[in-house]
GUKOL-524895 format. One line per field, with one value per residue (C-alpha): residue number from 1; residue in one letter; x, y, z. Coordinates in Angstrom, 2 decimals. Example, Ala and Ser with C-alpha at 12.3 -4.5 7.8 and 13.67 -1.06 7.14 Angstrom:
BEGIN
k c(1,2)
r c(A,S)
x c(12.30,13.67)
y c(-4.50,-1.06)
z c(7.80,7.14)
***
This chain:
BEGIN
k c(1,2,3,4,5,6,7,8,9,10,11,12,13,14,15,16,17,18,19,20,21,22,23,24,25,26,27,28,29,30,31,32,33,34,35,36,37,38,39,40,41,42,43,44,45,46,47,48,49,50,51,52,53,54,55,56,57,58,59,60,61,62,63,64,65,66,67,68,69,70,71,72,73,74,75,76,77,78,79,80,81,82,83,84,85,86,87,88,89,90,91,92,93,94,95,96,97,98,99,100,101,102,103,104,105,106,107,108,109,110,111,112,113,114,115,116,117,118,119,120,121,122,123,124,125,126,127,128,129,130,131,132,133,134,135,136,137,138,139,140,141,142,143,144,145,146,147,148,149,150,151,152,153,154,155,156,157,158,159,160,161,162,163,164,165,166,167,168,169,170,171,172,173,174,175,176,177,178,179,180,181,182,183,184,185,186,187,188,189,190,191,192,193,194,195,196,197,198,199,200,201,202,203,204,205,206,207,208,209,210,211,212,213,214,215,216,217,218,219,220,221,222,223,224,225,226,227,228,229,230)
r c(X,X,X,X,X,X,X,X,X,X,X,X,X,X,X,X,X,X,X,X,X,X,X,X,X,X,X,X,X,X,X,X,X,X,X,X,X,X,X,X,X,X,X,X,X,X,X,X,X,X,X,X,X,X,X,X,X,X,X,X,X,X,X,X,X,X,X,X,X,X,X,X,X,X,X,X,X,X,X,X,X,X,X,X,X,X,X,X,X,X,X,X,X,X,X,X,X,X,X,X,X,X,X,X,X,X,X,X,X,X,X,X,X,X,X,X,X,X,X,X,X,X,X,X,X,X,X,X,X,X,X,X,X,X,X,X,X,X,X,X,X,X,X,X,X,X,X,X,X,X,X,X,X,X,X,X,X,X,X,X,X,X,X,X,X,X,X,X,X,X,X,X,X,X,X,X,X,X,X,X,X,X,X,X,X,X,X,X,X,X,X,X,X,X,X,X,X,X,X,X,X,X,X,X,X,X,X,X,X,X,X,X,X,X,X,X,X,X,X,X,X,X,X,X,X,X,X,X,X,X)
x c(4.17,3.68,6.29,4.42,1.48,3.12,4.37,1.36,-0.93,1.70,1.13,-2.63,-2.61,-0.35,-2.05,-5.24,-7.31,-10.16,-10.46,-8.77,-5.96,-4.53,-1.93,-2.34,0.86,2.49,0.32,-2.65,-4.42,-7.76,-9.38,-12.64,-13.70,-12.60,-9.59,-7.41,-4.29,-2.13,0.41,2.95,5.83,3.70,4.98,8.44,10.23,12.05,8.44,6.24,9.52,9.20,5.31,6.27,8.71,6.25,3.03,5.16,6.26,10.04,9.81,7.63,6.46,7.01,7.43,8.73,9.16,11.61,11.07,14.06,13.42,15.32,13.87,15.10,14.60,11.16,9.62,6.17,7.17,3.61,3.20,6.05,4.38,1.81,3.69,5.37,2.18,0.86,4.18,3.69,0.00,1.05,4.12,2.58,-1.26,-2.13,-4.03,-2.60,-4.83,-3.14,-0.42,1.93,3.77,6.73,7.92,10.71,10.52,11.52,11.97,8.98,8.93,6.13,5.00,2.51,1.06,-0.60,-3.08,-1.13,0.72,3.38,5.14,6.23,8.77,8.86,11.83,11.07,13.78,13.94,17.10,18.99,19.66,17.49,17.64,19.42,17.42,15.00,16.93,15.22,15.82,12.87,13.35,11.36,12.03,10.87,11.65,13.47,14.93,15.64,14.53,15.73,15.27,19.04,21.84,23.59,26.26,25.39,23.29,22.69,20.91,23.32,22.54,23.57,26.23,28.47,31.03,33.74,35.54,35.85,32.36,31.07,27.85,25.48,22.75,19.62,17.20,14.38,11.63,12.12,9.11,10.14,13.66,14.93,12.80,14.04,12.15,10.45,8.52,8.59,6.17,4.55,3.32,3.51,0.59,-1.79,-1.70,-2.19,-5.29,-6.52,-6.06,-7.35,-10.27,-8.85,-10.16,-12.75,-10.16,-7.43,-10.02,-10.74,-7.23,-5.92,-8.67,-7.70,-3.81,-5.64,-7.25,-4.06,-2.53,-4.74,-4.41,-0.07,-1.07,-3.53,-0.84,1.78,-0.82,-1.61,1.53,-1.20,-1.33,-3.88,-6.25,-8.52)
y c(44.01,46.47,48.59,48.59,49.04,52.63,54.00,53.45,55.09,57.88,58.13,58.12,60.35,62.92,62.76,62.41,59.79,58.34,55.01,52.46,50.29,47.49,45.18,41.68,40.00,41.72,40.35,41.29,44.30,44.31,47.50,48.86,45.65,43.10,41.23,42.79,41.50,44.83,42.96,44.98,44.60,46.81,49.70,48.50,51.96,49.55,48.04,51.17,52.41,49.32,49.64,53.48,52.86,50.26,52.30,55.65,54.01,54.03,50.13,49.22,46.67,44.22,40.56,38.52,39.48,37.20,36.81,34.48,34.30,31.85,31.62,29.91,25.88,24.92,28.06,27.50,27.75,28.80,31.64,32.60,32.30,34.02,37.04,36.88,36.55,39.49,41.49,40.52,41.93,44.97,46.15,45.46,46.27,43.19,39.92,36.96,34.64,31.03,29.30,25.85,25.15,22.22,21.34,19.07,19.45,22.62,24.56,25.78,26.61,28.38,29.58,32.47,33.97,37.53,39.75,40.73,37.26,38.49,35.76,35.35,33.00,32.46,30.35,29.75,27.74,27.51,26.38,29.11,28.33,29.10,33.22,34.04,37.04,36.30,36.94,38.13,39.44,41.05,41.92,43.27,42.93,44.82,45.85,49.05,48.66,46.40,47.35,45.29,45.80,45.18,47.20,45.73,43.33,42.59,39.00,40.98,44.15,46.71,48.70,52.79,52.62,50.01,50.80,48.38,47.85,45.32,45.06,44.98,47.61,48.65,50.97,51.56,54.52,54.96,56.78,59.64,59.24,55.54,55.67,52.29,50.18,48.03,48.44,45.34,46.63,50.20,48.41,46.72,50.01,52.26,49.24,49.64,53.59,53.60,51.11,53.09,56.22,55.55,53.50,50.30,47.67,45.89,46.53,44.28,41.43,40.83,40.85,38.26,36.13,36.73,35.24,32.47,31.08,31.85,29.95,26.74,26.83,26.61,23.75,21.99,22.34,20.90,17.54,17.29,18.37,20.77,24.16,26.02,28.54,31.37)
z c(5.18,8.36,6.57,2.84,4.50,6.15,2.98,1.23,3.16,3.31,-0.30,0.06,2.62,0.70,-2.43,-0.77,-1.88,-0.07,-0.84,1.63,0.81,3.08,1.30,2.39,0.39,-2.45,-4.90,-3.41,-1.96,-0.05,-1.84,-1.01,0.67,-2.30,-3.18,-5.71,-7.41,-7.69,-10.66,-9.46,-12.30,-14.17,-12.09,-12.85,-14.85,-17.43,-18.22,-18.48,-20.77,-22.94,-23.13,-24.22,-26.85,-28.30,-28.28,-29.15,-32.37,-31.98,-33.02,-36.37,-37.56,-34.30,-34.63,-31.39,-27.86,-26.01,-22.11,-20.15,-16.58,-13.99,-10.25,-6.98,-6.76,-5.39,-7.05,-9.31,-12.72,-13.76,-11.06,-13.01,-16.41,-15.21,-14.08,-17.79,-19.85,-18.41,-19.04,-22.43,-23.11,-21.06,-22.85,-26.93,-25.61,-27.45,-25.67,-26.22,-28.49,-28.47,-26.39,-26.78,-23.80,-23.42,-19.89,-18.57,-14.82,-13.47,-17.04,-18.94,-22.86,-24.09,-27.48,-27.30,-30.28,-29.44,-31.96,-35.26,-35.10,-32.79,-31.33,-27.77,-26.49,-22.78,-21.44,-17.62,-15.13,-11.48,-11.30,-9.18,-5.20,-2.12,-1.72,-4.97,-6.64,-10.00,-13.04,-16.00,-19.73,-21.87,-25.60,-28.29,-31.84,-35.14,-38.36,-37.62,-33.77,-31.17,-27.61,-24.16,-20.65,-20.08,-21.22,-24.47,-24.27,-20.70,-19.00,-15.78,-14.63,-13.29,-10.27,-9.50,-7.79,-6.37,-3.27,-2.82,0.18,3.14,2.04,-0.87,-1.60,-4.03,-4.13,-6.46,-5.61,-8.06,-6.22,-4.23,-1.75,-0.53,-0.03,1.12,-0.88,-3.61,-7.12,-6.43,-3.72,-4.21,-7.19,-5.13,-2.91,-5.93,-7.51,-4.32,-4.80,-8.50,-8.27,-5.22,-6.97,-10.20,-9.54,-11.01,-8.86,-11.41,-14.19,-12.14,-11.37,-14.84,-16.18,-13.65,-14.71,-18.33,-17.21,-15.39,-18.16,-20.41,-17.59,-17.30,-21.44,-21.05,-18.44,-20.85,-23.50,-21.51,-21.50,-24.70,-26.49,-28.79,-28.95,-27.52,-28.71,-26.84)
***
């Protein structure tokens, strides 16, 4: 974290802004004295894109949103949901009102209905071995257009470049101010600053406890085999 920690106050000290930020994981950020989960995917390019092409109306009339995402062995499948609920509600600006959830050990189904009856399916596995990076697919679909977060025709995210030799290398710059990060954490420093920035502290709180009680609903539904409503 020492090095997160460096290029975000670089950031706040550039752009000066006053308030203090200390990260204490990358979930979490100690801001102005309190506890604040910084949801960094949000400050992932291909989700703020998505969240654009919905609200700029280049998709009408929107009726699922798929989500697939497959973690290492061991990993909590709901810490998982929770990351994809809340991509959900981000990218259509719409809460999520009522959830059925099926699980079978490791793999989690879930069925969540948002406003305007979109439905989201979430498929959740952590299946993949110890140290193998998260793969994940996120698709939108409507009456006029299809939009994805991975290229067509293709299970994988690509990086920029790729140089093959006697080893094997490949290299994704996104942000021009923290070279060497991946776009995991340059999200996770680029979430601190924003909510620092911004003033988005109180905001934060209150959505993770929104996705904790969509959460503990998924779990309930799990129990009961019922779907569960907000």
């Amino acid at each position: 974290m020492k090095v997160f920690q460096e290029k975000l106050e670089f950031l706040l000290d550039k752009y000066s802004v006053e308030t203090k930020a200390v990260l204490k994981d990358c979930k979490t950020a100690v801001i102005e004295g309190k506890d604040t989960p910084i949801l960094s995917h949000r400050l992932e390019r291909r989700f703020i894109e998505l969240k654009n092409i919905v609200g700029g109306g280049t998709l009408v009339g929107i009726s699922v949103m798929r989500v697939a995402r497959i973690v290492e062995k061991g990993s909590d499948i709901f810490a998982e949901l929770y990351r994809e609920l809340d991509i959900c509600q981000y990218i259509l600006g719409r809460k999520i009102v009522a959830v059925t959830a099926m699980q079978n050990d490791n793999t989690l189904n879930v069925i969540a209905t948002a406003e305007d009856s979109i439905v989201c399916t979430i498929e959740i596995s952590a299946t993949l071995k110890k140290g193998e990076i998260p793969k994940d697919k996120h698709e939108i679909i409507s009456q006029r257009g299809i939009a994805c977060d991975v290229v067509v025709d293709a299970q994988l995210k690509q990086d920029s470049i790729y140089v093959f030799g006697a080893e094997n290398k490949k290299f994704t710059d996104v942000d021009f101010e923290l070279y060497g990060l991946s776009i995991e954490d340059i999200a996770v420093v680029r979430s601190a600053f924003t909510i620092a920035q911004k003033g988005t502290k109180d905001e934060m709180i209150a959505i993770d406890e929104n996705l904790k009680v969509l959460v503990k609903k998924a779990k309930a539904s799990v129990e009961s085999g019922e779907r569960q409503v907000i």
